[in-house]
N, C-alpha and C positions, 0 to 999 in steps of 0.2 A: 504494500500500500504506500500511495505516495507522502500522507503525510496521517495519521489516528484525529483519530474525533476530539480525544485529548487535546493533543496538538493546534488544532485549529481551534478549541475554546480557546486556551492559554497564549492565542497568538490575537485574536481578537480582545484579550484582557488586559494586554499591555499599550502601555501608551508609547506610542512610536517614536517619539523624543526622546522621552524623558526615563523610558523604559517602566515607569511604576504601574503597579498592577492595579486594577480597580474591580473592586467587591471581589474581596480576597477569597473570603467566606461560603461566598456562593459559589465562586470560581473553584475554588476548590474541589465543595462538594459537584458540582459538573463534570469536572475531570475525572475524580473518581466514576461517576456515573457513567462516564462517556467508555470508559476501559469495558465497565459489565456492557455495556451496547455495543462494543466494538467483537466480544467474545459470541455476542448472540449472531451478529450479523456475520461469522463467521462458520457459525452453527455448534460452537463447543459448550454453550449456557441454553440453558431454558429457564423458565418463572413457572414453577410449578403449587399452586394456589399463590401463598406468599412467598416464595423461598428459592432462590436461586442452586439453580440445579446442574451438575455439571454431565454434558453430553458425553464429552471427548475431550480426555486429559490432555492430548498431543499437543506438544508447543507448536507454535503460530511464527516463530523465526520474527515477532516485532520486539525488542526489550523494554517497549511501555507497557507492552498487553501479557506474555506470556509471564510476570512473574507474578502478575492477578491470578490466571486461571491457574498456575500452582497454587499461591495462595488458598484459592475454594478449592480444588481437590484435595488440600491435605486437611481440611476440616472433615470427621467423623460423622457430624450431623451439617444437613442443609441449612443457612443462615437466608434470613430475611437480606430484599436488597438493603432497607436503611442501614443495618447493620454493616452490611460491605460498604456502602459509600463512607460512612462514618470513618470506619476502620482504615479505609485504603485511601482517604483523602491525602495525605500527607506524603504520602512516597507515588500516587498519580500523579501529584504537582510536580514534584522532582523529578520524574523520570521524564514528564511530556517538556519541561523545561528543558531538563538536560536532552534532548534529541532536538530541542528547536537552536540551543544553543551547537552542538555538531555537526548539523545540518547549514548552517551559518545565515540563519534568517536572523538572528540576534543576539549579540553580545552581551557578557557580563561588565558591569561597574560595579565595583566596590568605594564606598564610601563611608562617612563618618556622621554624624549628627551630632552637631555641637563638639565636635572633635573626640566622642567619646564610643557612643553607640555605633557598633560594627552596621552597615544596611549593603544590599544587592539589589541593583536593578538595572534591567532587559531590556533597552534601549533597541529599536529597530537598525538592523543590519543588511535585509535585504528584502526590501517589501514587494516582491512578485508576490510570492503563492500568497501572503494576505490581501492583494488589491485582486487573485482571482478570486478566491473565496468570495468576497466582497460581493465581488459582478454576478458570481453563479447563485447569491442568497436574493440577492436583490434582483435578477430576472426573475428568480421562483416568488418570492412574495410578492414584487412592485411588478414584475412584468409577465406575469400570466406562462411563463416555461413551465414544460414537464419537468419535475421533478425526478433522481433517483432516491431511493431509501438512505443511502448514506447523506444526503442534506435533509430529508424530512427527519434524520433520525437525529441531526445537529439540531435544528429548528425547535425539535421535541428539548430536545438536554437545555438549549439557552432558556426559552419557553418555561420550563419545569424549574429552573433556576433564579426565573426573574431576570435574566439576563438579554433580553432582547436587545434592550435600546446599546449594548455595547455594538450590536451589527447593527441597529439602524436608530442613530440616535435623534435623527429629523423627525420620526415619523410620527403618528398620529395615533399615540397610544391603546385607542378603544377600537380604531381600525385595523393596527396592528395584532391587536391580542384576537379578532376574529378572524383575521385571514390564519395564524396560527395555529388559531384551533380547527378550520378547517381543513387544512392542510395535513393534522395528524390524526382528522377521522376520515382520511382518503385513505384507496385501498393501499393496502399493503402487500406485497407477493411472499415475505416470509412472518407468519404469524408471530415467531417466535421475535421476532426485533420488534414489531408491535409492543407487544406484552413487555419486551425489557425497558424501553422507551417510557412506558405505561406507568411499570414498577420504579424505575429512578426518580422520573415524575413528582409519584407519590412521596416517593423516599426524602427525597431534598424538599419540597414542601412540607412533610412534617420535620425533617430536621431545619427548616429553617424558623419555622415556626416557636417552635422549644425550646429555639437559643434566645429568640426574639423577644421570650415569655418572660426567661429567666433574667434576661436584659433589665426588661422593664420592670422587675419586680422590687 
């Protein structure tokens, strides 16, 4: 594959100057999500009632995605998605980073805050494949293109994450969130990426919900 679902969240997450990430949180949880969709549309995961099921242990030859489905295979019992997005959120960020930074779409800076606090950030290095991305979301929602599964199934993770307006921050929020949801009650050709779509969905809305809770409380 040319570039994971991961990848392409956490490249639309960075700010192209300045490299800094926005809605860390969310982005996060997406990236992890997007690894469990990336496994389904491979056909090695299934969502079986709640619980992420594993088809086919055989490694996939990506090093964003293959050390996920080890991950769920060396679990004894099947785990709910919220639970894997929770869990894997922190080494999906790292690993779709670390492949955006070897692939040389974007650099590392290291820097100081107030001369004390260590910080990193992702300043843009080569903005082809995000200004295609860009064009291939925006024909699908502003300009009426077919769709394939792997952008409805990005659409679904930004979508599920609150994260739209990072791909189209013009747009017209109530028009937006309905072409979205249209879009991911179109058909589907493999049920099984449906259903993962479905379940991270869910997963990152209640996890972002319960962080939100405990925020305000």
């Amino acid at each position: 594959m040319d570039s994971t679902l991961g990848e392409q969240v956490m490249l639309l997450s960075l700010e192209d100057d300045t490299g800094a990430g926005q809605e860390p949180m969310r982005t996060g949880l997406a990236v992890a999500g997007a690894a469990l969709v990336e496994l389904a549309l491979l056909g090695r995961i299934a969502v079986v009632g709640k619980d992420i099921v594993v088809r086919d242990a055989a490694p996939v030859g990506e090093p964003a995605v293959d050390p996920v489905l080890a991950a769920l295979a060396g679990r004894e019992k099947p785990r709910k998605a919220r639970d894997w997005v929770e869990l894997l959120q922190k080494d999906a960020v790292n690993a779709a980073r670390g492949r955006l930074l070897e692939r040389g779409l974007v650099r590392e800076e290291r820097k100081r805050v107030w001369g004390i606090f260590p910080t990193r950030r992702y300043p843009e290095a080569d903005g082809s494949v995000e200004r295609e991305l860009r064009d291939t979301l925006e024909a699908v929602v502003h300009g009426g293109a077919e769709p394939d599964e792997r952008t409805v199934a990005l659409l679904g993770l930004l979508h599920g994450a609150g994260l739209q307006e990072l791909a189209f921050p013009e747009a017209e929020k109530k028009a937006l969130d309905r072409r979205l949801t249209e879009l991911a009650q179109g058909q589907w050709s493999v049920p099984l990426v449906r259903d993962a779509v479905r379940a991270v969905q869910a997963a990152t809305t209640a996890t972002i919900a319960a962080v939100t809770a405990v925020t305000l409380t």
